[in-house]
Structure formats: structure tokens, C-alpha cells
Residue frames as qw, qx, qy, qz and C-alpha x, y, z in Angstrom:
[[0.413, -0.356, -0.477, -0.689, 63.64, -72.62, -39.10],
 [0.646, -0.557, -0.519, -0.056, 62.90, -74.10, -35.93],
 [0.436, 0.140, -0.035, 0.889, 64.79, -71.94, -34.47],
 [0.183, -0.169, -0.124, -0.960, 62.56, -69.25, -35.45],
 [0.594, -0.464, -0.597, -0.273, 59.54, -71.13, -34.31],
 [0.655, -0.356, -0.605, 0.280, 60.76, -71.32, -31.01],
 [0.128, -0.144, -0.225, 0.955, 61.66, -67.62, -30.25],
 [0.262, -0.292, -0.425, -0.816, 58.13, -67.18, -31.70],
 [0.634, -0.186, -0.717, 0.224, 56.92, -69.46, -29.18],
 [0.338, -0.329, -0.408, 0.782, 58.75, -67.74, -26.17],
 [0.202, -0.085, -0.108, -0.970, 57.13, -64.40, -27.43],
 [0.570, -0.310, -0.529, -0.547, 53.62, -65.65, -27.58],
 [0.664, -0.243, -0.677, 0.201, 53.85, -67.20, -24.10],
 [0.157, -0.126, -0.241, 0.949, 55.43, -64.12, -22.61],
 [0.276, -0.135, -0.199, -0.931, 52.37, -61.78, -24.29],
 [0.595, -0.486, -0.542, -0.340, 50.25, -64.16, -22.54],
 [0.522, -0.383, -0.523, 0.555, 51.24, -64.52, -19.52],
 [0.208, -0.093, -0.204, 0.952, 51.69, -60.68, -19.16],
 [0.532, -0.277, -0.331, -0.728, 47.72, -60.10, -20.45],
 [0.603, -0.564, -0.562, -0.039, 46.73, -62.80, -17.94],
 [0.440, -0.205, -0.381, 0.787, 49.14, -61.20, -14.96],
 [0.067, 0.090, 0.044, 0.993, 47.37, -58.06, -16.27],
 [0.454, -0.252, -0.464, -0.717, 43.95, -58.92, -16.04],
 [0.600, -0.202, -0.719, 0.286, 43.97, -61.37, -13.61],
 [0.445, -0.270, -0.549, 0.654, 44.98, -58.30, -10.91],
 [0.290, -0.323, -0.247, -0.866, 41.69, -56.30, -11.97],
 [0.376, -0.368, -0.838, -0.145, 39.88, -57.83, -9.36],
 [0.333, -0.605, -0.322, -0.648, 37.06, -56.31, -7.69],
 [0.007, -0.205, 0.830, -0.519, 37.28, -56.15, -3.71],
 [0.419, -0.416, -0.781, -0.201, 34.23, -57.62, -1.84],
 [0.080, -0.158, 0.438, -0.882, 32.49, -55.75, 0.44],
 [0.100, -0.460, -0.867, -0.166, 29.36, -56.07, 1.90],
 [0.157, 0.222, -0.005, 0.962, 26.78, -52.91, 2.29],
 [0.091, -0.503, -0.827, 0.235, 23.82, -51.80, 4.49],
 [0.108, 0.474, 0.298, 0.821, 21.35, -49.52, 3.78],
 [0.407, -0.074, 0.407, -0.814, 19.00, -47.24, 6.49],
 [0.859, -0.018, -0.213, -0.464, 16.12, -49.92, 5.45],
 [0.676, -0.401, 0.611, -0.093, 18.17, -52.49, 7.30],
 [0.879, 0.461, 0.031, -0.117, 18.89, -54.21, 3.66],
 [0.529, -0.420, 0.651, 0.347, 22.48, -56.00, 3.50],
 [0.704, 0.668, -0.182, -0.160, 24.15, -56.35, 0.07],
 [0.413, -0.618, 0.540, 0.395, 27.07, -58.04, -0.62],
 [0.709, 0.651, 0.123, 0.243, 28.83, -57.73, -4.01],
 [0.784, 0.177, 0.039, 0.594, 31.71, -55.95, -5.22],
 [0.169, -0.878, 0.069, 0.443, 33.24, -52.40, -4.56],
 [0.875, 0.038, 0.143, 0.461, 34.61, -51.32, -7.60],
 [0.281, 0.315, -0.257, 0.869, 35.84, -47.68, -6.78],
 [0.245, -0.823, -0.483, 0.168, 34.72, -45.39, -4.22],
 [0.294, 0.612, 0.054, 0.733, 35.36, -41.71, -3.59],
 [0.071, -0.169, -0.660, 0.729, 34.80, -39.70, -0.06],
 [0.635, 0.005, 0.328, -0.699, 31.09, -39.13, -1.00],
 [0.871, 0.207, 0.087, -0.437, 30.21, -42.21, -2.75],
 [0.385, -0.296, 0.801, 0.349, 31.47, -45.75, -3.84],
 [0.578, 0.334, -0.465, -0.581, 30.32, -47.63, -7.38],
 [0.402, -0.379, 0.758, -0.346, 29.09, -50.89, -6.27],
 [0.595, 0.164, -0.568, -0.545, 28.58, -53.81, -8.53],
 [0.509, 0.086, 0.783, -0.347, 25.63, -56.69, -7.62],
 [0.588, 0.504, 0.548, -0.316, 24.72, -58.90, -9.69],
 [0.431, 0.196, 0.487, 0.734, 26.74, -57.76, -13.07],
 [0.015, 0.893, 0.358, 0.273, 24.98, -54.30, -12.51],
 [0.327, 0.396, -0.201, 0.834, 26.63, -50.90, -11.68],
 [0.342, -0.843, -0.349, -0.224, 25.28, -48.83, -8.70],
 [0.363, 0.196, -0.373, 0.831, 26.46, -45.59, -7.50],
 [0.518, -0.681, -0.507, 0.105, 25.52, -45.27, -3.81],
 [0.088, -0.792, 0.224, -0.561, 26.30, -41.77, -1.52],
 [0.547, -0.078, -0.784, 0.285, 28.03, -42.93, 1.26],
 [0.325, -0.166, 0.117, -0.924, 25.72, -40.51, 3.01],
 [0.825, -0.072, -0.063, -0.558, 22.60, -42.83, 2.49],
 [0.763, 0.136, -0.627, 0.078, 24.72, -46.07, 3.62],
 [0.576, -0.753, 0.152, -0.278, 24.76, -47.19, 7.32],
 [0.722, -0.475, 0.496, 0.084, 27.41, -49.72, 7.26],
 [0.639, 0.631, -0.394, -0.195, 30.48, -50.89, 4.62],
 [0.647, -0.509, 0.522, 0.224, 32.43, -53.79, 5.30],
 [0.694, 0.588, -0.244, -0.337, 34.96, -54.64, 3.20],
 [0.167, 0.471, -0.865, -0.035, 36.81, -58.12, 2.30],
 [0.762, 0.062, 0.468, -0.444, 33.73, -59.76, 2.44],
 [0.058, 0.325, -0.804, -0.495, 33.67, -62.93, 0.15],
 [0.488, 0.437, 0.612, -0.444, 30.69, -64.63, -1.45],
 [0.212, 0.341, 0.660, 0.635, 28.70, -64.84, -4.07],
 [0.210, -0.313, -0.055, -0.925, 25.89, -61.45, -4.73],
 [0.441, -0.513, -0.702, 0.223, 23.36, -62.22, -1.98],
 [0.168, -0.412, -0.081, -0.892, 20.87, -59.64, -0.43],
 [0.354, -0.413, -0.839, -0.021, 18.61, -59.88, 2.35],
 [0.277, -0.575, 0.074, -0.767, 16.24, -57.28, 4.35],
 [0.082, -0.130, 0.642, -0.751, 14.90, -57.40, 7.92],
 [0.489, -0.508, -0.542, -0.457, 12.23, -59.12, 9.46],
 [0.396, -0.369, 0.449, -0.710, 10.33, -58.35, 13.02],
 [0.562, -0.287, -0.766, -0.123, 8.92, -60.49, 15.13],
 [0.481, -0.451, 0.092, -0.746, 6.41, -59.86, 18.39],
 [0.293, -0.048, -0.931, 0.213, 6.52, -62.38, 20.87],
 [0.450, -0.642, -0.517, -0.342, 3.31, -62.57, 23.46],
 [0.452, -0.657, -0.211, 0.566, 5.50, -61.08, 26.25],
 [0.015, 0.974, -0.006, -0.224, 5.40, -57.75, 24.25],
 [0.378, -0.589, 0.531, 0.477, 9.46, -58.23, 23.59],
 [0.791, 0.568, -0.163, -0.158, 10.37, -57.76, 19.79],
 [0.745, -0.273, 0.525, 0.309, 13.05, -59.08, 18.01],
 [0.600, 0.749, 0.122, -0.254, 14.70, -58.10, 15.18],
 [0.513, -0.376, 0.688, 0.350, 17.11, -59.68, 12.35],
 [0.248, 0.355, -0.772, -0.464, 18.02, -61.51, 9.23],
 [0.842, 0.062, 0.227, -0.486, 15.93, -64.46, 8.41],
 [0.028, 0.509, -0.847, -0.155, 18.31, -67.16, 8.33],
 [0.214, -0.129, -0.953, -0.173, 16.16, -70.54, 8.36],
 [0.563, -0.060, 0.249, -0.786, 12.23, -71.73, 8.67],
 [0.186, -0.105, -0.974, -0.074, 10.25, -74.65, 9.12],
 [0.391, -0.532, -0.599, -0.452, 7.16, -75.48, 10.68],
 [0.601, -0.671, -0.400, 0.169, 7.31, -75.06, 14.14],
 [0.448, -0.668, -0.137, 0.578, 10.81, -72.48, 14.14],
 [0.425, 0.838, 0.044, 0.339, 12.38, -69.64, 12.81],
 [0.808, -0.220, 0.013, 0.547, 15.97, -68.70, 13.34],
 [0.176, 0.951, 0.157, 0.198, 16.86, -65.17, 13.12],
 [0.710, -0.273, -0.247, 0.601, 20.22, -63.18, 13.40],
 [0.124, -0.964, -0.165, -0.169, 20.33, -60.34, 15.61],
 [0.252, 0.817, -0.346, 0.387, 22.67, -58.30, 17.00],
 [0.665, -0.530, 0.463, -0.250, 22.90, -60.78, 19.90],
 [0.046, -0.378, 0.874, 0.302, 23.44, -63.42, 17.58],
 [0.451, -0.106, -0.797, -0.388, 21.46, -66.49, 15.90],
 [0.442, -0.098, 0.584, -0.674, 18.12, -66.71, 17.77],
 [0.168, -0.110, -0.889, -0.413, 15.74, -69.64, 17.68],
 [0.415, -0.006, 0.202, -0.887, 12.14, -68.74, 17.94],
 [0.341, 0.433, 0.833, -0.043, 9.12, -71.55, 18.73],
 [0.182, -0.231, -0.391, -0.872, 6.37, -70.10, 16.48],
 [0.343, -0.710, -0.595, -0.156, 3.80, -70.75, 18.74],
 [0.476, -0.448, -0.240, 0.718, 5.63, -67.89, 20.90],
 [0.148, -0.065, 0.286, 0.944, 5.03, -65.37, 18.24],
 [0.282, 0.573, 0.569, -0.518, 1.97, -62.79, 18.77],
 [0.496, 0.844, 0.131, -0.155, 2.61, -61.17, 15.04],
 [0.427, -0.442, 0.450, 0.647, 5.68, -60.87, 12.67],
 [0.433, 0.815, 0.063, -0.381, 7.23, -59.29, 9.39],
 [0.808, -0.210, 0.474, 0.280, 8.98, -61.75, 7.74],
 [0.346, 0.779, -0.392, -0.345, 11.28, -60.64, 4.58],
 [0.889, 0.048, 0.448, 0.081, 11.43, -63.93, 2.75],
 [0.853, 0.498, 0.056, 0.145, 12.97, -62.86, -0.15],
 [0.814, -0.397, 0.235, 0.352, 16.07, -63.26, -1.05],
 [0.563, 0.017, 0.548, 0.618, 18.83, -61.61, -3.99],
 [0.288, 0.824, 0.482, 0.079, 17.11, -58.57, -4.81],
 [0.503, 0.457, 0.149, 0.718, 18.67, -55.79, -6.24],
 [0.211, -0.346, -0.231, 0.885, 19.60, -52.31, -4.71],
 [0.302, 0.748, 0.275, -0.523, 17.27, -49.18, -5.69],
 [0.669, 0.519, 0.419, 0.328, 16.61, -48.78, -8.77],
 [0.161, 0.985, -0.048, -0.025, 17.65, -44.71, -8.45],
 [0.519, -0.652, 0.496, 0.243, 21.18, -45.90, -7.58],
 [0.766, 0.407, 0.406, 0.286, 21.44, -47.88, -10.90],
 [0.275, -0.513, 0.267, 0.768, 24.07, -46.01, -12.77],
 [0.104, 0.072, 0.657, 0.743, 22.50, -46.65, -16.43],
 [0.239, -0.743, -0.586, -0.218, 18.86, -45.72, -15.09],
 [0.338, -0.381, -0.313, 0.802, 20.09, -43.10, -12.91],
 [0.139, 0.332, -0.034, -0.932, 17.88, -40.67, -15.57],
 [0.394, -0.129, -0.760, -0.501, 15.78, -43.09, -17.60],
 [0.308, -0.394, -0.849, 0.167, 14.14, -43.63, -14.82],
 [0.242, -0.585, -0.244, 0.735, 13.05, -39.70, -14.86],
 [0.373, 0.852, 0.296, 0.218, 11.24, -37.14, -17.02],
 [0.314, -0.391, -0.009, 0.865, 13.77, -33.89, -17.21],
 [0.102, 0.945, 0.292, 0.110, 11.59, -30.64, -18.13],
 [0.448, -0.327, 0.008, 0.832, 14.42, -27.76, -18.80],
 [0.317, 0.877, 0.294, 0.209, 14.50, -23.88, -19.50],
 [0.689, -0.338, 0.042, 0.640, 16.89, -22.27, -21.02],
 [0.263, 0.940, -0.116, -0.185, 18.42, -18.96, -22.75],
 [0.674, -0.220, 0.223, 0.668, 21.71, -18.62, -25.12],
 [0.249, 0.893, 0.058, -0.372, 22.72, -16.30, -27.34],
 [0.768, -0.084, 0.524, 0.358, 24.67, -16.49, -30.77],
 [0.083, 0.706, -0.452, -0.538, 26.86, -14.76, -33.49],
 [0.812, 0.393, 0.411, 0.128, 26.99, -16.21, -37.00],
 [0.504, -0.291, 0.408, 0.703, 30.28, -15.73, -39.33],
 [0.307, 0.391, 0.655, 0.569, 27.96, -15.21, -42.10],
 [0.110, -0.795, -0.362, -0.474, 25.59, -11.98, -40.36],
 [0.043, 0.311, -0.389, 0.866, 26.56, -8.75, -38.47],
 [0.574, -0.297, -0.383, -0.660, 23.68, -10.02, -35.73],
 [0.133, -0.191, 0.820, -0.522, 23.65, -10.86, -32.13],
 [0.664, -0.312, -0.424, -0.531, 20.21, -13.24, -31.82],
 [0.170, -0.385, 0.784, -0.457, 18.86, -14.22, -28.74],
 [0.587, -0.080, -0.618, -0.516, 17.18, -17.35, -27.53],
 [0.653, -0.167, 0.446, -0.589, 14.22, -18.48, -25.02],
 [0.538, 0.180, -0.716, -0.407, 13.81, -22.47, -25.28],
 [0.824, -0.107, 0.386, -0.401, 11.71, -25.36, -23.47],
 [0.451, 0.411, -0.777, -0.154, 13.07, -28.57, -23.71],
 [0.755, -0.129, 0.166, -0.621, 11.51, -32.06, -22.97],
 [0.224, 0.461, -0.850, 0.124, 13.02, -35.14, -22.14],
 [0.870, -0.204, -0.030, -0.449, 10.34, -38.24, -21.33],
 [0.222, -0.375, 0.900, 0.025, 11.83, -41.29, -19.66],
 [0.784, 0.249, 0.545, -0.162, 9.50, -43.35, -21.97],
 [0.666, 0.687, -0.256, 0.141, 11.67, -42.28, -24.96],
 [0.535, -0.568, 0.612, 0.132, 14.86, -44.01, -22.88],
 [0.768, 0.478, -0.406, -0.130, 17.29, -45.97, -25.05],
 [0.898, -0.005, -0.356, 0.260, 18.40, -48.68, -23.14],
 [0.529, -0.807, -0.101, 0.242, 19.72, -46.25, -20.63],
 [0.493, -0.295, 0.110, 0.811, 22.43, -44.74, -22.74],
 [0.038, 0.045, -0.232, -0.971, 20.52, -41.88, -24.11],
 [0.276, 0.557, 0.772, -0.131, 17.05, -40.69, -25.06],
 [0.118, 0.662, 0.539, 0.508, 14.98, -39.01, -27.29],
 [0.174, -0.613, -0.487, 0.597, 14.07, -35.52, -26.55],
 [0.199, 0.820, 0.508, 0.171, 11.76, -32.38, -27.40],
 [0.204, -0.540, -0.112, 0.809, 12.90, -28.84, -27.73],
 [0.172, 0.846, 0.275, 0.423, 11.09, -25.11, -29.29],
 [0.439, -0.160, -0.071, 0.881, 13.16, -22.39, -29.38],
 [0.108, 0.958, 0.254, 0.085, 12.51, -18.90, -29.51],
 [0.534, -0.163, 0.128, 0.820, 14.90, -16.61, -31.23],
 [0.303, 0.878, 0.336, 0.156, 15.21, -13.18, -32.21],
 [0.642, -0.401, -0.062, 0.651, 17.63, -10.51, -32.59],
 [0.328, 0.882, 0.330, -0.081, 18.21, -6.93, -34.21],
 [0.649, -0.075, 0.164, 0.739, 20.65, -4.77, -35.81],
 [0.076, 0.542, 0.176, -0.818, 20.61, -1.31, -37.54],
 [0.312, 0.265, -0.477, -0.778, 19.04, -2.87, -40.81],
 [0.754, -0.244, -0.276, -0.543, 16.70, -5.11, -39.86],
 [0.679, -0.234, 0.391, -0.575, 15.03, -7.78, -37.35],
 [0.467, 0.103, -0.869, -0.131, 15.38, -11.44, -37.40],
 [0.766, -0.253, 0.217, -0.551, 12.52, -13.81, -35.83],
 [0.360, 0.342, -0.850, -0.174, 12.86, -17.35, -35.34],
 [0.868, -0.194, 0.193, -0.414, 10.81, -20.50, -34.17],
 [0.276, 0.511, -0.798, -0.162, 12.78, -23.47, -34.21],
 [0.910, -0.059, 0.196, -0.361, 11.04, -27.06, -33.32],
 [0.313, 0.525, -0.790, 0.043, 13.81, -30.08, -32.70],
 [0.944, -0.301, 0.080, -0.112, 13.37, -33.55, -31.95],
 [0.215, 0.651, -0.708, 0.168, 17.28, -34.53, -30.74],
 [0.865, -0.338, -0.338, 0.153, 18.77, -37.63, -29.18],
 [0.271, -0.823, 0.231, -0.443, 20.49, -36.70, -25.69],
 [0.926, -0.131, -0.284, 0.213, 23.38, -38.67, -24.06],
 [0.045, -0.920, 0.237, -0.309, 26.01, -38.60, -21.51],
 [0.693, 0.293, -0.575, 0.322, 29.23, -39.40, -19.67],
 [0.368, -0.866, 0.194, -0.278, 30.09, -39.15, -16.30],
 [0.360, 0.492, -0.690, 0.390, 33.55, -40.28, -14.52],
 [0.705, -0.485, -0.505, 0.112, 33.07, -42.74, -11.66],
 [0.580, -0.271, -0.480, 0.599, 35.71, -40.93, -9.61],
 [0.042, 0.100, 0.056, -0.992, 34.13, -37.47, -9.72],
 [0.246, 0.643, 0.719, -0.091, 30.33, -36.98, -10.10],
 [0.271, 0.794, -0.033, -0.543, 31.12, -32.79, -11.26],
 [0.002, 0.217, -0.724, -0.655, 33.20, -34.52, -14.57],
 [0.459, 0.422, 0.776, -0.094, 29.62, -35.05, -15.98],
 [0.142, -0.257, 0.601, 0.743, 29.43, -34.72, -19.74],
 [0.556, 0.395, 0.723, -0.106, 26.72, -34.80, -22.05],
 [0.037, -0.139, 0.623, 0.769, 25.93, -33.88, -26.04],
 [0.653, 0.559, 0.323, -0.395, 22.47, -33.22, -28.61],
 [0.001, -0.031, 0.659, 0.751, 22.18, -34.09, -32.07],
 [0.394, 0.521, 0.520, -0.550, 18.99, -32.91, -33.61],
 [0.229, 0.189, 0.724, 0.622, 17.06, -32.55, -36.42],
 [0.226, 0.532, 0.729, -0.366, 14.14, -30.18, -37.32],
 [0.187, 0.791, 0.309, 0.493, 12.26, -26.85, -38.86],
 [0.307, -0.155, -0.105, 0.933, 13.74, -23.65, -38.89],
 [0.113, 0.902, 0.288, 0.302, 10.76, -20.48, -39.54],
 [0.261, -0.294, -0.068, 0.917, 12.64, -17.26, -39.77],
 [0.234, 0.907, 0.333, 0.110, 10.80, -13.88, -40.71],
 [0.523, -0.214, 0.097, 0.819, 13.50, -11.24, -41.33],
 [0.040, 0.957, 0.288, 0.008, 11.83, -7.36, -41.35],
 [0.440, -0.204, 0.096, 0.869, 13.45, -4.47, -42.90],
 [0.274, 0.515, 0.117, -0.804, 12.35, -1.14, -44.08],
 [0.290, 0.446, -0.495, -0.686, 12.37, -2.40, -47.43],
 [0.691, 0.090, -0.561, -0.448, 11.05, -5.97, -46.94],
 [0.719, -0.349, 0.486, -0.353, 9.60, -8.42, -44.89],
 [0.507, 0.228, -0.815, -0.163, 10.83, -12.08, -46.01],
 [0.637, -0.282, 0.610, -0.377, 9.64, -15.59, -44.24],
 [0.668, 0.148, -0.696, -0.218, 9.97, -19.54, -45.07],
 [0.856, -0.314, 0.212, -0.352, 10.52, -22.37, -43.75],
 [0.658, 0.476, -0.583, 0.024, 13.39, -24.51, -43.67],
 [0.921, -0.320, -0.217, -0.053, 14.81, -27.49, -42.44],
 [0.305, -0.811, 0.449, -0.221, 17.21, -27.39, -39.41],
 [0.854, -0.125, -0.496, 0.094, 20.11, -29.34, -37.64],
 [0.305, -0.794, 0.253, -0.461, 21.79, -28.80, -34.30],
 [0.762, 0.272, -0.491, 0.324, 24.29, -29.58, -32.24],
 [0.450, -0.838, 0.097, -0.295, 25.24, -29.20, -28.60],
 [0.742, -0.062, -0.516, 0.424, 28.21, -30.20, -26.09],
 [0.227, -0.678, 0.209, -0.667, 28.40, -28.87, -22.82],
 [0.182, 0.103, -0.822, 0.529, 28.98, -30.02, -18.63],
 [0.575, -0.599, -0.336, -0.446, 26.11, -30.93, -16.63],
 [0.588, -0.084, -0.757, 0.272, 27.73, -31.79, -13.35],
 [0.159, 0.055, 0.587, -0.792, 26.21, -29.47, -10.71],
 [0.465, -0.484, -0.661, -0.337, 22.74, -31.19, -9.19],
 [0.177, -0.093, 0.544, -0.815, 20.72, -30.51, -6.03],
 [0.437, 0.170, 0.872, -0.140, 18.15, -33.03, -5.48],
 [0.685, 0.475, 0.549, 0.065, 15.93, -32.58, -8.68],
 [0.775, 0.618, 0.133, 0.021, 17.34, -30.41, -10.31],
 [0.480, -0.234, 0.452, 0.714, 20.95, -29.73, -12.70],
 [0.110, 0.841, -0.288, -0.445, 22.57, -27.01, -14.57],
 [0.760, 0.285, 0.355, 0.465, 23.80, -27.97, -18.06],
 [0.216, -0.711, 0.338, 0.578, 26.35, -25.45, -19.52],
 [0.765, 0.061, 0.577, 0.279, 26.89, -25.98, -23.12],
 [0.322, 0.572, -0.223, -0.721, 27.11, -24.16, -26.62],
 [0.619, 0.393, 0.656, -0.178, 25.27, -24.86, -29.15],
 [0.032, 0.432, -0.327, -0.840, 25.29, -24.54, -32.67],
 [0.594, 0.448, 0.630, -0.222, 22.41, -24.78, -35.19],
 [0.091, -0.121, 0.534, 0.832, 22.60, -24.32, -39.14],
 [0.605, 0.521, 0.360, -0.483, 19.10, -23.31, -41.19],
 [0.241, -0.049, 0.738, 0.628, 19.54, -24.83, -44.76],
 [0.464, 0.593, 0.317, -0.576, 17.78, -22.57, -47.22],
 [0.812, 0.423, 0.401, -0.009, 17.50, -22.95, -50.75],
 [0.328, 0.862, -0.277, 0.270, 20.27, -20.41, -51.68],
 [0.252, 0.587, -0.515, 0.571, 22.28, -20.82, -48.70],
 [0.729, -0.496, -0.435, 0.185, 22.79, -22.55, -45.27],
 [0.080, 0.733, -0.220, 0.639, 23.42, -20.40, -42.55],
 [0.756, -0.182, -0.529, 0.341, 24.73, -21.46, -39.11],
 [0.243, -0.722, 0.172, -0.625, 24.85, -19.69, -35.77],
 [0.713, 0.087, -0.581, 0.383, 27.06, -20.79, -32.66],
 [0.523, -0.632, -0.032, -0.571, 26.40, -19.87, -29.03],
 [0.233, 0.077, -0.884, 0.397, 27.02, -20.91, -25.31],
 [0.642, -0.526, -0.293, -0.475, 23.33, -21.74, -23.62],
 [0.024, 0.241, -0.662, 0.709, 22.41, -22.03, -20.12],
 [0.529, -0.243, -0.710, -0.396, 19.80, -24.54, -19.17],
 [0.441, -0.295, 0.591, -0.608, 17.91, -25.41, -15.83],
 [0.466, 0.079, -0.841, -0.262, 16.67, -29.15, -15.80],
 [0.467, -0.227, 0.518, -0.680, 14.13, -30.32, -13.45],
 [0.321, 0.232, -0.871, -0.290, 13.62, -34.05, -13.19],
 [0.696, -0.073, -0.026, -0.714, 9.95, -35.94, -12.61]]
């Protein structure tokens, strides 16, 4: 019996060790970053790519272009720590510009690219000191606000075949996406009316469709084009349906579904690829119609 305890033991010990050994050597490099605003970050690199790294400050995500970044060092160590640039004007005309590293009454200590200057204050004709201290990167760079923080207005067209009718229908649709319906930055609320219609040789289908859906997505740190995203909705369906022999119309309630790629942008707006499929659920019978759509998204 003890025995058996003890190979239990040795197992347990092993399966730790190999979870700490495994975790343990997740560790984030340090790096420190500068932006064109002369702002210095330092926090954590924890991938990058050749246009952009994912840089975490602060237990926050932010994916920066390394386009919009003037300087990366990395193997910096530290805790998260931020500071901007301040100026200073002396009364011989000569500026000076740096980090604000210490103040008091009488000096200020700034480091410049010459190195750690100490400055009387009575020497100084005007200055723009940047006292604070630990502030977070842009807020557009945030990876979970990177669209909450943005209305998206889209128009789009698909078109769609149903198993159940011999009937190509097409469809015009306006869709509305408020960043004040954000959900904690992994999805939001959002507005779409559809216009459908389509025809055959025995009659005419209209449609209006009105959907209030919730709208989320994925995207792959190490690629920005692997961007994913999905609807679920819920609304009203009016169809009118005209033949020679009879006009019919109602009203019924809808649901709807989407998956589809969003990853090409160009500063405001992105393409969303997706197909869609919606079902109308009438009192006899639920009919469903499936479709790839093509959206334009423009973001406020």
C-alpha cells in the first residue's frame, strides 16, 4: 500500500513540475516602445509580425503598426511605466527637450539626447512640462476597443436559393452598428433592413425584413487578414407573394444567421464576405433561404 502511495507521489510531482516548467517559459519579453508623440512605453511584447507587434501595458492588449512606432527596444526590464515629453525655453532662446525625470523648487532635471540635464528654473523663459506619469497607449490601438470605440454604417447586397422554392431572391440591406450598444468590447448590438425580392415564371416574391442581431468577432494576433466574425438575429419577416391568381401578404417572425471574413480594411473602411441564412416562420410552414452577401462597412 505504501508502495502505491509513493509511485502516486512521484507522478503528481512529475505533472507538476512539467505544468510549472511549462508555464513558467511563457514569459513575455520586455521591450520598451516610442511613439511619433515622443511617448515611451515600456511593457511587454507579446508577439509581433513584420507590420505590427501586440503589446501588453498594464494587463491590457494593444496592437500597434510598426509603421506608426519610432523606436522598439527590446529586453527592457521594469515594471509598466509611461512617460511623454516636455519642452523647455530658456531666456537665451535655446530649447531643450526630454523626459521629466525629477522637480523641486528651484530645478528640473530632464533627459535628453545629450543626457540628464539640470535646469535652474529661474533660467526658464516658458516650458511644457508632461507631469504625468503611467498612462496608457491610444485608446484606437486597444485590441478589445479597436471597434467599440466606432460606429460601423454598412451596405450590402446577397442573393439566395431556398431548398424549399424554385426562386433566386435578391437582396439590398443597410446595416447599423452604434458603438453605444458595445458589450464590453466583445461584441455589439446591431441594426439591419433588408430589401428582398425575386421572380420566377409563376409569380413574384417581395420582402422587408427588420433585424436587431448581436455582432462579434475573432481575429489572429499573427495575421490581421485571419479576421473572423458572425450575426445572430432576431426579427419580422413581411413577404407579399403576387401571382396571376393571387396576391398573398403577412407578417412573420424571423431569425438569421451569418458567418463570414472581414479581414481586408483601408483606413475606415472593411469588406465583410459572408453567407447568410435567414428562415421566415409562418403558421403552416418555416421557410429558410441561404446566400453569400457582400457588405461595405464604414466606421465613425
Amino acid at each position: 500500500m505504501n508502495k502505491k502511495r509513493k509511485i502516486h507521489f512521484k507522478r503528481k510531482l512529475l505533472l507538476n513540475c512539467l505544468v510549472f516548467l511549462f508555464f513558467g517559459g511563457m514569459n513575455l519579453f520586455g521591450a520598451e516602445i516610442e511613439l511619433p508623440s515622443g511617448n515611451k512605453y515600456l511593457g511587454k511584447i507579446i508577439s509581433e509580425d513584420e507590420r505590427s507587434i501586440l503589446f501588453q501595458f498594464q494587463g491590457k492588449d494593444y496592437r500597434i503598426p510598426k509603421s506608426e512606432l519610432t523606436k522598439i527596444e527590446k529586453d527592457k526590464s521594469g515594471g509598466d511605466f509611461s512617460i511623454g515629453l516636455s519642452r523647455i525655453v530658456l531666456h537665451d532662446n535655446s530649447q531643450l527637450i526630454g523626459y521629466l525625470i525629477e522637480e523641486d523648487q528651484d530645478h528640473i532635471i530632464l533627459q535628453t539626447q545629450l543626457g540628464f540635464v539640470n535646469i535652474d528654473k529661474s533660467r526658464i523663459e516658458k516650458s511644457d512640462l508632461n507631469r504625468e506619469k503611467n498612462f496608457p497607449p491610444p485608446k484606437k490601438y486597444l485590441v478589445s476597443s479597436l471597434e467599440s470605440l466606432n460606429t460601423f454604417v454598412g451596405l450590402g447586397y446577397g442573393f439566395y436559393r431556398s431548398p424549399s422554392l424554385d426562386i433566386t431572391l435578391n437582396q439590398l440591406y443597410l446595416s447599423l452598428e452604434p458603438a453605444y450598444l458595445d458589450w464590453k468590447g466583445y461584441g455589439r448590438i446591431g441594426l439591419q433592413l433588408d430589401g428582398i425580392w425575386g421572380v420566377n415564371s409563376d409569380y413574384r416574391i417581395n420582402m422587408f425584413n427588420g433585424i436587431v442581431y448581436y455582432y462579434s468577432h475573432y481575429q489572429f494576433p499573427q495575421n490581421p487578414l485571419l479576421n473572423f466574425y458572425g450575426k445572430v438575429g432576431l426579427g419580422g419577416n413581411y413577404v407579399n407573394t403576387i401571382a396571376e391568381d393571387r396576391n398573398r401578404s403577412g407578417l412573420n417572425p424571423l431569425a438569421m444567421i451569418e458567418i463570414g471574413w472581414q479581414g481586408y480594411k483601408i483606413n475606415d473602411f472593411q469588406l465583410r464576405l459572408g453567407i447568410n441564412t435567414f428562415c421566415g416562420f409562418e403558421t403552416t410552414t418555416t421557410v429558410c433561404f441561404s446566400g453569400p452577401t457582400i457588405q461595405g462597412m464604414l466606421k465613425f
